[in-house]
C-alpha positions as CSV (number, residue, x, y, z in Angstrom):
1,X,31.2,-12.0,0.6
2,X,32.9,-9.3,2.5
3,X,32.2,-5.5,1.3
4,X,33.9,-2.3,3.2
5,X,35.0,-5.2,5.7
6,X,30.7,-6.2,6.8
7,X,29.5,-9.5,5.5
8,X,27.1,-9.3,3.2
9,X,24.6,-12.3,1.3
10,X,23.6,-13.0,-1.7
11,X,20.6,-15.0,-2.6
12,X,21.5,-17.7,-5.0
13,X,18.3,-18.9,-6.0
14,X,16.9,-17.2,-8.7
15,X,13.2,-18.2,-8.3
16,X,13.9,-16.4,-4.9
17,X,15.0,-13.3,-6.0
18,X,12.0,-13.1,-8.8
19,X,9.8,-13.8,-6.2
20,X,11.3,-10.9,-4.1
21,X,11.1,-8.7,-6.8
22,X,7.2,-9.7,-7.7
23,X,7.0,-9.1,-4.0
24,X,8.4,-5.3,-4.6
25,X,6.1,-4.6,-7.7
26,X,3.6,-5.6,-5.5
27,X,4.4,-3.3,-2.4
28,X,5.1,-0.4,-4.9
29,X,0.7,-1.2,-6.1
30,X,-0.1,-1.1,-2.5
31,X,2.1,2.3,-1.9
32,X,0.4,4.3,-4.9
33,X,-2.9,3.4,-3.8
34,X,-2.7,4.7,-0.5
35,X,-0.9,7.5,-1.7
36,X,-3.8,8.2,-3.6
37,X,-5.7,8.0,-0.5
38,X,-3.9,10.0,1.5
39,X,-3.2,12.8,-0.8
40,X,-7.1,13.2,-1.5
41,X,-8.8,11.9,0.7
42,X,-7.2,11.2,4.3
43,X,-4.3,11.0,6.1
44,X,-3.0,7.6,7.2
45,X,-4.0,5.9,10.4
46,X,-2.0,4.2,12.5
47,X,-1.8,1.0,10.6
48,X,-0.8,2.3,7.5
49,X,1.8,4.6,9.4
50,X,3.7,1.5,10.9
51,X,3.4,-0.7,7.4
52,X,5.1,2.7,5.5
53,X,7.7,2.4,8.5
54,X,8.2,-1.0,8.5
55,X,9.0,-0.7,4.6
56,X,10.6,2.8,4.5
57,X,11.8,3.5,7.4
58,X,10.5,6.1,9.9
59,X,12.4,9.4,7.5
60,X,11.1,7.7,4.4
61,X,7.4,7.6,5.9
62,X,7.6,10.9,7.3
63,X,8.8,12.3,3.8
64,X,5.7,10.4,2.2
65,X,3.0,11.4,5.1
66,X,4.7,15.0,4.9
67,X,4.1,15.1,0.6
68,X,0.6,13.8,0.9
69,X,-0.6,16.1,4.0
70,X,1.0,19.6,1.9
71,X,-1.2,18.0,-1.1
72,X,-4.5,17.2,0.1
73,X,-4.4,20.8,2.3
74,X,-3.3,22.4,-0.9
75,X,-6.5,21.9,-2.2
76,X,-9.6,24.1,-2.3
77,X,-12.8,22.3,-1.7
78,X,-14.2,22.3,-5.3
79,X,-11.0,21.0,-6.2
80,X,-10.8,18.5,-3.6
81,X,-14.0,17.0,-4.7
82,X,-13.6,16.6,-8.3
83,X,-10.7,14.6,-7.1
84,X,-11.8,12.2,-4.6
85,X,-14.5,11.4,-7.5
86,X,-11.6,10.4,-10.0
87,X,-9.6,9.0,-6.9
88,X,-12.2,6.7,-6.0
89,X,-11.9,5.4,-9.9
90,X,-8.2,4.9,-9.6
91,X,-8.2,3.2,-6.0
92,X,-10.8,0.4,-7.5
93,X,-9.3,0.4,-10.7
94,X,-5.2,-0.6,-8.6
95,X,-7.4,-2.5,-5.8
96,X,-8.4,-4.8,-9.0
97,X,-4.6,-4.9,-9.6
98,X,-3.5,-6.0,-6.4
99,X,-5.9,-9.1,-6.4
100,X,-4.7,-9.6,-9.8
101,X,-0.6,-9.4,-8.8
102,X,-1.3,-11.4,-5.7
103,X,-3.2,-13.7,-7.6
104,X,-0.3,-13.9,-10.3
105,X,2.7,-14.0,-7.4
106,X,0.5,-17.2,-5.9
107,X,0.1,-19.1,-9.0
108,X,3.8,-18.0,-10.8
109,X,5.8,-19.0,-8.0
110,X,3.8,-21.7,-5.9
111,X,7.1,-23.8,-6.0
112,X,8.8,-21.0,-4.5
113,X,6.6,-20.3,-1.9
114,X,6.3,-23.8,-1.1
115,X,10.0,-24.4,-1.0
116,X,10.8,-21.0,1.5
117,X,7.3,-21.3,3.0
118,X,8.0,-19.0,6.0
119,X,9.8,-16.3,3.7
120,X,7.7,-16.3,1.4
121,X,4.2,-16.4,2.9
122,X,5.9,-13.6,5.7
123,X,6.9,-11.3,2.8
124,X,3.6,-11.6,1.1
125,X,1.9,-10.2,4.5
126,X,4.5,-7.3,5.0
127,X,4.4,-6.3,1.2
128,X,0.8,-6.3,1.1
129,X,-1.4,-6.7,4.9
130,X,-5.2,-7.8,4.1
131,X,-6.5,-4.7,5.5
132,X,-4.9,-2.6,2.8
133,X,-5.6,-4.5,-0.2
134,X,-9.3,-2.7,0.0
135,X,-10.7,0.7,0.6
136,X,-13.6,1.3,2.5
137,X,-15.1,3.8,-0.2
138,X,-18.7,3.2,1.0
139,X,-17.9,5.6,3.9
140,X,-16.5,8.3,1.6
141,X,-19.5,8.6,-0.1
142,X,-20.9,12.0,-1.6
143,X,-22.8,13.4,1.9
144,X,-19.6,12.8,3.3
145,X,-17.9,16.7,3.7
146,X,-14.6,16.9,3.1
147,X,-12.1,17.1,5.7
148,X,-14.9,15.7,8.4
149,X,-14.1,12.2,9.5
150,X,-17.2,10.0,8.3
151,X,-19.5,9.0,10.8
152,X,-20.0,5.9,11.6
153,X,-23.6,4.6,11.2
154,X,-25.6,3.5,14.4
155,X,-27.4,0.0,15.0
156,X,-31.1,0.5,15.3
């Protein structure tokens, strides 16, 4: 169809566009995690930075990093701690969630994702990349100071 004189598409197949949408409930899991992350515990690294891009666009992400950063600095460091110990609850508790949705997407619409393989299996890794399903939390652990990157342990 034609709208203000640019083509624009419609996706007629309905299993499709539930799919899609499972897809975005999926993305918006992902998002509130890290969110949690980032507002009390760390900023983003570079992989999460270009995953919010990819999805938000570079303003969107900036507007997100931008929230989080004023947050977690906003914090004194009592404060800070009693919530990285109730953040560390919440991230396992969505972290469950997300195997659970991806687990439900998979099984829900395994004729879709069979019939629009590439899509679909594509989609799945931009809404929701391996590496940010799970938290390391082992290396936020309580001797780790607050606002102190964690140090990685050496091989004996």
């Amino acid at each position: 169809m034609k709208f203000r004189n640019e083509s624009r598409y419609d996706i007629v197949d309905k299993s499709l566009v539930n799919f899609i949408g499972d897809c975005w409930d999926l993305f918006k899991l992902v998002l509130k995690k890290l969110q949690i992350v980032w507002r009390t515990i760390r900023g983003p690294n570079d992989q999460e930075i270009k995953w919010l891009e990819l999805i938000k666009g570079r303003t969107g992400a900036d507007a997100i990093r931008m929230q989080a950063y004023q947050q977690r600095h906003s914090l004194n460091k009592s404060k800070r701690k009693q919530l990285v110990v109730s953040a560390k609850k919440e991230i396992m508790y969505l972290e469950e969630e997300i195997q659970e949705s991806i687990t439900y997407l998979i099984e829900w619409h395994t004729d879709t994702i069979n019939k629009y393989r590439f899509p679909a299996e594509r989609i799945l890794e931009i809404v929701a990349p391996k590496a940010l399903q799970k938290s390391d939390l082992r290396r936020i652990g309580p001797k780790h100071r607050i606002g102190q990157p964690a140090m990685a342990k050496s091989a004996p």
